[in-house]
VOZAKOL-710413 format. One record per atom (N, C-alpha, C, O): residue in three letters; x, y, z. Coordinates in steps of 0.05 Angstrom, whole numbers, padded with zeros to 5 digits, always signed. Example, Ala and Ser with C-alpha at 12.3 -4.5 7.8 and 13.67 -1.06 7.14 Angstrom:
BEGIN
ALA+00264-00114+00156/ALA+00246-00090+00156/ALA+00264-00066+00156/ALA+00285-00066+00169/SER+00257-00045+00142/SER+00273-00021+00143/SER+00258+00001+00157/SER+00268+00023+00161/
This chain:
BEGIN
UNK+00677+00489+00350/UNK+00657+00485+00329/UNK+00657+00510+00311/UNK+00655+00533+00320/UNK+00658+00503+00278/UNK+00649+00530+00266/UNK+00626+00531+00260/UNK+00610+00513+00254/UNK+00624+00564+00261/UNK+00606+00582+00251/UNK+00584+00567+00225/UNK+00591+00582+00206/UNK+00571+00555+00217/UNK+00552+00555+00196/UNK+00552+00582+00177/UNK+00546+00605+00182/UNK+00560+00567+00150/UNK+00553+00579+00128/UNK+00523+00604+00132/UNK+00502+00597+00141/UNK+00528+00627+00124/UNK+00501+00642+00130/UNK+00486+00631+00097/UNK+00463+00624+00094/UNK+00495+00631+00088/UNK+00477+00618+00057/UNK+00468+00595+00057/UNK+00454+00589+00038/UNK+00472+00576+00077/UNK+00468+00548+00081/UNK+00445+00546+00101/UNK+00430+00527+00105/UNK+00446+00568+00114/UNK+00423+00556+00140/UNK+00393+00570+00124/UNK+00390+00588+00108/UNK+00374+00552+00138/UNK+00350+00558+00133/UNK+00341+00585+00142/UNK+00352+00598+00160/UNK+00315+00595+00125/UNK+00310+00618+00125/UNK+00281+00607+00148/UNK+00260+00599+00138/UNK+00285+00608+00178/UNK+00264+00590+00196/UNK+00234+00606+00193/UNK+00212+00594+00190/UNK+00238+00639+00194/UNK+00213+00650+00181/UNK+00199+00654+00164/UNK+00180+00670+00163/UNK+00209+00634+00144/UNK+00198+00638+00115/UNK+00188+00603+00114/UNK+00172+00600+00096/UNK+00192+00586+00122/UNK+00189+00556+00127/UNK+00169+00543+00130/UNK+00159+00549+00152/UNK+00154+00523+00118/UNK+00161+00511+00091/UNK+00154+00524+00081/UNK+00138+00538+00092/UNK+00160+00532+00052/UNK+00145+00553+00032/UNK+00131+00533+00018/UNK+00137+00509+00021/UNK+00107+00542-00003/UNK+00092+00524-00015/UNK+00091+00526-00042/UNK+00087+00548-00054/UNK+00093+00502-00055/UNK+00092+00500-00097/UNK+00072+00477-00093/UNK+00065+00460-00076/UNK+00065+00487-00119/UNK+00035+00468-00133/UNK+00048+00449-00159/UNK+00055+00460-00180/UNK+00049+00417-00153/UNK+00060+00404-00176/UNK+00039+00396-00187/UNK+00017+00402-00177/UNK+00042+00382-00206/UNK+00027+00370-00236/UNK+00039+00339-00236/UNK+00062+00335-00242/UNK+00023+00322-00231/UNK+00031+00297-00237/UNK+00012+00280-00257/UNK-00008+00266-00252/UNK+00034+00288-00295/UNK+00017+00286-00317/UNK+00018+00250-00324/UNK+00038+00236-00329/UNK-00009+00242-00322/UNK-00009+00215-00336/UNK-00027+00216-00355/UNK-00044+00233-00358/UNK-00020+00190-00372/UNK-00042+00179-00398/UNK-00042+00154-00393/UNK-00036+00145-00371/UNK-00048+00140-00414/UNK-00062+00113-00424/UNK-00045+00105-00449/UNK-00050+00113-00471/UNK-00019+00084-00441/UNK-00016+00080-00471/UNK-00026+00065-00484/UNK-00039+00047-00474/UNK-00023+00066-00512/UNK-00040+00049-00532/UNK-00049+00019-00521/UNK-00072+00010-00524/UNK-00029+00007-00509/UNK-00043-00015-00490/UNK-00057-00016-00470/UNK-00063-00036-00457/UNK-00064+00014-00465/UNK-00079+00020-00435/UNK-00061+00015-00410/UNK-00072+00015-00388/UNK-00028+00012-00412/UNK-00027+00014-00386/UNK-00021+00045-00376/UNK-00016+00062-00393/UNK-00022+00051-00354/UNK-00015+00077-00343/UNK+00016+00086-00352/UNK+00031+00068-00361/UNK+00027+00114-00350/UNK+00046+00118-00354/UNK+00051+00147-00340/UNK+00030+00160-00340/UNK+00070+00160-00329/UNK+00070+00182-00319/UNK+00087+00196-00334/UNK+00100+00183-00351/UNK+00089+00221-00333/UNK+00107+00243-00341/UNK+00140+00256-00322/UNK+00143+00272-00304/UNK+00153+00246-00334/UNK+00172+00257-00306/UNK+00189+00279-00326/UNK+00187+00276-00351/UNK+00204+00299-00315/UNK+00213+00323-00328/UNK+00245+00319-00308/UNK+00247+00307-00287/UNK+00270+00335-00326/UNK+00295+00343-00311/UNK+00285+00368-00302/UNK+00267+00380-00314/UNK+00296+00379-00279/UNK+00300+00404-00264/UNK+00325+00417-00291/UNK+00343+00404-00302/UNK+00319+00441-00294/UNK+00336+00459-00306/UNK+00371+00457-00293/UNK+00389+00455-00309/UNK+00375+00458-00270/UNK+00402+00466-00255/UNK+00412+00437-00257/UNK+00427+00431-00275/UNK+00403+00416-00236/UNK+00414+00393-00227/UNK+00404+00377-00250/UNK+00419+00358-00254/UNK+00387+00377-00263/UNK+00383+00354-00283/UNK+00376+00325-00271/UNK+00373+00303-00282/UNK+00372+00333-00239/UNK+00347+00310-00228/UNK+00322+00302-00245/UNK+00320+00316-00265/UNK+00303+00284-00241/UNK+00290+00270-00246/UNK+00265+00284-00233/UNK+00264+00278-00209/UNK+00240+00304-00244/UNK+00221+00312-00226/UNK+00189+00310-00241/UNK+00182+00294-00258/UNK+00174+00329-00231/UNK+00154+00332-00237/UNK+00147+00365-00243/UNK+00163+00381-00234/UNK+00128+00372-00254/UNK+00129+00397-00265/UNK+00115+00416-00249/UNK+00091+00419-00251/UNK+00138+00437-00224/UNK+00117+00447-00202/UNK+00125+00477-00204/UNK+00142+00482-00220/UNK+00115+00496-00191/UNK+00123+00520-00181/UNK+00117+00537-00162/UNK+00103+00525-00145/UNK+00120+00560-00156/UNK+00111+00579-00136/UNK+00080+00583-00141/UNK+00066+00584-00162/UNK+00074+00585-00120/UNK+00032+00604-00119/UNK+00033+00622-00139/UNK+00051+00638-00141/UNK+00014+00618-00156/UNK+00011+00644-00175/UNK-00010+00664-00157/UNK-00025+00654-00141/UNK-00010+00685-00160/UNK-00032+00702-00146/UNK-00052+00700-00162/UNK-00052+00692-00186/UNK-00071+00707-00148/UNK-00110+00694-00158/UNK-00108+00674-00167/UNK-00125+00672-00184/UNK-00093+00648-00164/UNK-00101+00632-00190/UNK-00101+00600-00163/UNK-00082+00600-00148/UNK-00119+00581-00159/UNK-00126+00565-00150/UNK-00105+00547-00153/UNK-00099+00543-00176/UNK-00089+00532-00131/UNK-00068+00512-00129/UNK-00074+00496-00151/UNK-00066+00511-00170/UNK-00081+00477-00161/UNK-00097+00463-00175/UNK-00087+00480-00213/UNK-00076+00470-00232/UNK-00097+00504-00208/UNK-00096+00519-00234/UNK-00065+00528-00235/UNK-00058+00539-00256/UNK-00045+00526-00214/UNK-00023+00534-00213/UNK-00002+00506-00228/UNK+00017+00509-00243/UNK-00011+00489-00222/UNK+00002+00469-00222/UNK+00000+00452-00260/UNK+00015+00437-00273/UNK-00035+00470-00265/UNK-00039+00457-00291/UNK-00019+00474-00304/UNK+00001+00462-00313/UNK-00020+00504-00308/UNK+00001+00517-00318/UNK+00037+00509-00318/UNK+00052+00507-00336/UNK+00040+00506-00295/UNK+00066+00494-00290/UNK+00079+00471-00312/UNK+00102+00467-00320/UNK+00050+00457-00318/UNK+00059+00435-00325/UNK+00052+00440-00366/UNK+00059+00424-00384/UNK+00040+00461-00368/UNK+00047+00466-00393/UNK+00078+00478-00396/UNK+00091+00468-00414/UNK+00088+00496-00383/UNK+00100+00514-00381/UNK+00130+00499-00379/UNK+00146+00509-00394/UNK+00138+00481-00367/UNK+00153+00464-00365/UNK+00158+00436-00381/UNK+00180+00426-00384/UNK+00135+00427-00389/UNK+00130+00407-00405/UNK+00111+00399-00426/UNK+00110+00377-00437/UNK+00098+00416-00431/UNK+00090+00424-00455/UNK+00060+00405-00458/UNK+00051+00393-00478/UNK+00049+00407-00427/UNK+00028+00381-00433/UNK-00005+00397-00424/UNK-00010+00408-00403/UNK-00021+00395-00444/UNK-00055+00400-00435/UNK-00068+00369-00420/UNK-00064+00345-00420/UNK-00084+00389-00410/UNK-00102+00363-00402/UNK-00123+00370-00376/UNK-00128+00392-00367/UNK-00135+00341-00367/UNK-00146+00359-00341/UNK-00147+00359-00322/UNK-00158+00338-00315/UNK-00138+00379-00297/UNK-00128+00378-00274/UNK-00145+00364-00254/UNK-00169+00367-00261/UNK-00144+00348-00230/UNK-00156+00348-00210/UNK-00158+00371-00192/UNK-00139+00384-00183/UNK-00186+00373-00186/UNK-00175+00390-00152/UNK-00177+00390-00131/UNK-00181+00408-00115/UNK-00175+00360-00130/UNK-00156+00349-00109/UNK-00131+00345-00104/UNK-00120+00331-00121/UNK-00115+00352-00083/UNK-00083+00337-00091/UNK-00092+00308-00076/UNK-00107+00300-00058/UNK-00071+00294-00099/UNK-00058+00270-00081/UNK-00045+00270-00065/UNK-00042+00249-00053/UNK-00031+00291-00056/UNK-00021+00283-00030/UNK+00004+00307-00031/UNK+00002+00320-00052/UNK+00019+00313-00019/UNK+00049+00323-00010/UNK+00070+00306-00016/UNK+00070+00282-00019/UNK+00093+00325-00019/UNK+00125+00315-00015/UNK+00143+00332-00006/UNK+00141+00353-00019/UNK+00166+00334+00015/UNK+00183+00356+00019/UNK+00205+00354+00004/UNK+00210+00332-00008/UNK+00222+00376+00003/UNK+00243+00376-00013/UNK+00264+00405+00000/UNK+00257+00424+00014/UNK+00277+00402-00005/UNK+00305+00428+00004/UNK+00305+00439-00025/UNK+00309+00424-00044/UNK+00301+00472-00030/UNK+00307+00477-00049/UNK+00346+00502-00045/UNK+00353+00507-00021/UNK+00355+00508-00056/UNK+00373+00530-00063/UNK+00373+00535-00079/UNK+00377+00525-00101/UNK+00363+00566-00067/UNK+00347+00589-00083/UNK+00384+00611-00091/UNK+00407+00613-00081/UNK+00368+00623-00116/UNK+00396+00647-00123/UNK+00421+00653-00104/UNK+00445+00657-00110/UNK+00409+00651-00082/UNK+00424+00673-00065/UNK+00444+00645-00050/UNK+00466+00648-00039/UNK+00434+00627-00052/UNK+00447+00610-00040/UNK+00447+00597-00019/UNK+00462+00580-00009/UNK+00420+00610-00009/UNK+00404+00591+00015/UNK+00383+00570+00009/UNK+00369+00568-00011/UNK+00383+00551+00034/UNK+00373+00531+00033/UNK+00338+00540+00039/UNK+00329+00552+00058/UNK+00326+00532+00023/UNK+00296+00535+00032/UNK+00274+00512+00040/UNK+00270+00499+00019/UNK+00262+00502+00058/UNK+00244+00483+00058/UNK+00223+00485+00036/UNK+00219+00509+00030/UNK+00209+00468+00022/UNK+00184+00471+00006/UNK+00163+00448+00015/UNK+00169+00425+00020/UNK+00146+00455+00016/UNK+00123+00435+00014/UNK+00108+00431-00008/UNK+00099+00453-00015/UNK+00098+00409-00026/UNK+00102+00417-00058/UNK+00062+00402-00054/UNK+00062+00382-00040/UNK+00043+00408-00060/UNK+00023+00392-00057/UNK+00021+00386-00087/UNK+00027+00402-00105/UNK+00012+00359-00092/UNK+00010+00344-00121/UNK-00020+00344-00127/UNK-00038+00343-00110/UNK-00027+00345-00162/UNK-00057+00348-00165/UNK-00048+00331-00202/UNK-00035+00340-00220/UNK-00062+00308-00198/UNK-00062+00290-00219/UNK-00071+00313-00246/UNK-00082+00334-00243/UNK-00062+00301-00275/UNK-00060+00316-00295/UNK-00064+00300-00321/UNK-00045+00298-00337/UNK-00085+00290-00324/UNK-00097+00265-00345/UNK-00084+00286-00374/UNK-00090+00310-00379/UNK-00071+00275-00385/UNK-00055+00291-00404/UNK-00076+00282-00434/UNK-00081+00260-00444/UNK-00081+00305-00441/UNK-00108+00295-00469/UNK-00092+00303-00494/UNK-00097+00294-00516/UNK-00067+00323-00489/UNK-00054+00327-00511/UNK-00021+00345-00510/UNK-00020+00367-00497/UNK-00001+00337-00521/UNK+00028+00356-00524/UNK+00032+00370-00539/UNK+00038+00359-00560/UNK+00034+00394-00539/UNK+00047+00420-00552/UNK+00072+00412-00569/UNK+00088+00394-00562/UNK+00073+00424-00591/UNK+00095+00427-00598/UNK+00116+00445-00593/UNK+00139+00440-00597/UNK+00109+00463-00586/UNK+00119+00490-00571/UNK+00114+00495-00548/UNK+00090+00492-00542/UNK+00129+00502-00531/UNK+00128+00515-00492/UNK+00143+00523-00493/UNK+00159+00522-00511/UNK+00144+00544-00463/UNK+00153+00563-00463/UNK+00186+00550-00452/UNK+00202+00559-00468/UNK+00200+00535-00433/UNK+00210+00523-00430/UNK+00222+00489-00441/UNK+00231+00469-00429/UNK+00216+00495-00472/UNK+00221+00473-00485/UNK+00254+00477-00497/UNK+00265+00498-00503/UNK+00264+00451-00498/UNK+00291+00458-00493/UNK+00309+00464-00470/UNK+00333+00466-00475/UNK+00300+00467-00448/UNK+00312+00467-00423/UNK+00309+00442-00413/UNK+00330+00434-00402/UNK+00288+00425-00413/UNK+00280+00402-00399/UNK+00286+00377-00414/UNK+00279+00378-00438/UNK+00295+00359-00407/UNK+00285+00333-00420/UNK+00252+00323-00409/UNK+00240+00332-00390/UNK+00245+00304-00425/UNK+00226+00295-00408/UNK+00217+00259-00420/UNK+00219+00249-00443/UNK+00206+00245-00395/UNK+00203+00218-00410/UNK+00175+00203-00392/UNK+00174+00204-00368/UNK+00155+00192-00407/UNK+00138+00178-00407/UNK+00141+00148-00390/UNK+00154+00133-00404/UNK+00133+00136-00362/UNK+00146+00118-00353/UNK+00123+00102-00343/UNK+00103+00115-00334/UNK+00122+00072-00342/UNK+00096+00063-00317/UNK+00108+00075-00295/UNK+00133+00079-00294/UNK+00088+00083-00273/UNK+00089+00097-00248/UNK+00118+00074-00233/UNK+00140+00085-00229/UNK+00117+00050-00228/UNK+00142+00045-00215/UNK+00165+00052-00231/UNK+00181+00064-00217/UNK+00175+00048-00259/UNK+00193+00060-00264/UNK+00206+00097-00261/UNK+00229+00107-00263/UNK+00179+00108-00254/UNK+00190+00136-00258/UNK+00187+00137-00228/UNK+00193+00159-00219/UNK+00178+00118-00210/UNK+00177+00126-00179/UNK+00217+00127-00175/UNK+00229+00144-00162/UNK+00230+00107-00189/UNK+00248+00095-00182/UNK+00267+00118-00190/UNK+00288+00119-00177/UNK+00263+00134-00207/UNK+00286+00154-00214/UNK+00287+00184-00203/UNK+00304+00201-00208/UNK+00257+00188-00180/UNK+00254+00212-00168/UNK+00272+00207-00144/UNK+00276+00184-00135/UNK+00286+00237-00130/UNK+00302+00229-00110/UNK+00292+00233-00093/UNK+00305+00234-00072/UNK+00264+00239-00094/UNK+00253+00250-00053/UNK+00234+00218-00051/UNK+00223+00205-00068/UNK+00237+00214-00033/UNK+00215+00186-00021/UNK+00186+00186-00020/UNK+00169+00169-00027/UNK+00184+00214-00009/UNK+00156+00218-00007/UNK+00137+00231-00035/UNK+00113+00236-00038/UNK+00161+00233-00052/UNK+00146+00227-00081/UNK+00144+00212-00096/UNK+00126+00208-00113/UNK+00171+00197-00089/UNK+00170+00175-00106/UNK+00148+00155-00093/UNK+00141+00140-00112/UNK+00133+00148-00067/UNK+00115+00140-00049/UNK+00092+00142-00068/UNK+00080+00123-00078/UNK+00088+00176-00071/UNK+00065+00184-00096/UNK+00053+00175-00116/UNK+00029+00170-00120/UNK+00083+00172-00135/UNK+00082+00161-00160/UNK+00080+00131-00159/UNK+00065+00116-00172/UNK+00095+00125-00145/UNK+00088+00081-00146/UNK+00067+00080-00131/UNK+00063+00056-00130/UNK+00047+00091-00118/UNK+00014+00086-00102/UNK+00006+00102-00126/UNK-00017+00106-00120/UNK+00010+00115-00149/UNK-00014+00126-00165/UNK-00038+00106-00176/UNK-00031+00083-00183/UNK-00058+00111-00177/UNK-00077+00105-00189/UNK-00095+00120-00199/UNK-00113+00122-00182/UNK-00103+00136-00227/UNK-00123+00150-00229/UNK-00148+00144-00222/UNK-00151+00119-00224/UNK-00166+00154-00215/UNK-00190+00151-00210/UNK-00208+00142-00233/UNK-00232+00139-00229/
């Protein structure tokens, strides 16, 4: 048997690490629901707009940022999450990292014309089962097709 890649194996003391996502919806002109889904910068997957813990700043308030910052959207956060999803990330160095991502709904009241990451991302407006169908983790896409705002 060989040896495992040292860049490939998990980092077991650092496991799961934790990001705060943003899962932005509106109302379109017909009132039905619609969600926000964003590309990842690298892979150009299909996601939602998340990141690392900001220091001092409340999961909830991490995730509203994120989701300007990435997708260029105001609005107003829950603080509650809806729920979790895991994911494998590879980080710089080339290791595999676990994440645990907790989700906090994001009633979107208005879009920027400018962000700070505009132009890196695509992004597209979907009813919740169509954008459940193009995320690749299960337990988000689970998320997004059970959304219901409150």
């Amino acid at each position: 048997m060989g040896k495992k890649d040292a860049r490939t194996r998990p980092e077991p003391d650092r496991e799961p690490r934790s990001q705060y996502a943003a899962l932005p919806w509106r109302r379109a002109a017909d009132g039905a629901l619609e969600v926000l889904l964003i590309t990842s910068r690298e892979t150009r997957r299909w996601v939602i707009p998340k990141g690392w813990p900001i220091k001092g700043m409340k999961p909830s308030g991490t995730a509203e940022r994120e989701a300007f910052e990435e997708a260029g959207v105001i609005g107003k956060i829950s603080g509650k999450s809806l729920g979790v999803f895991h994911y494998d990330k590879r980080l710089r160095t080339g290791r595999i990292q676990h994440v645990r991502v907790a989700v906090y709904a994001l009633r979107v009241e208005q879009e920027a014309e400018a962000w700070p990451e505009m132009g890196q991302r695509e992004k597209r407006w979907s009813p919740p089962a169509e954008a459940a169908s193009l995320v690749g983790e299960d337990e988000l896409r689970w998320l997004i097709d059970g959304f219901a705002p409150a």
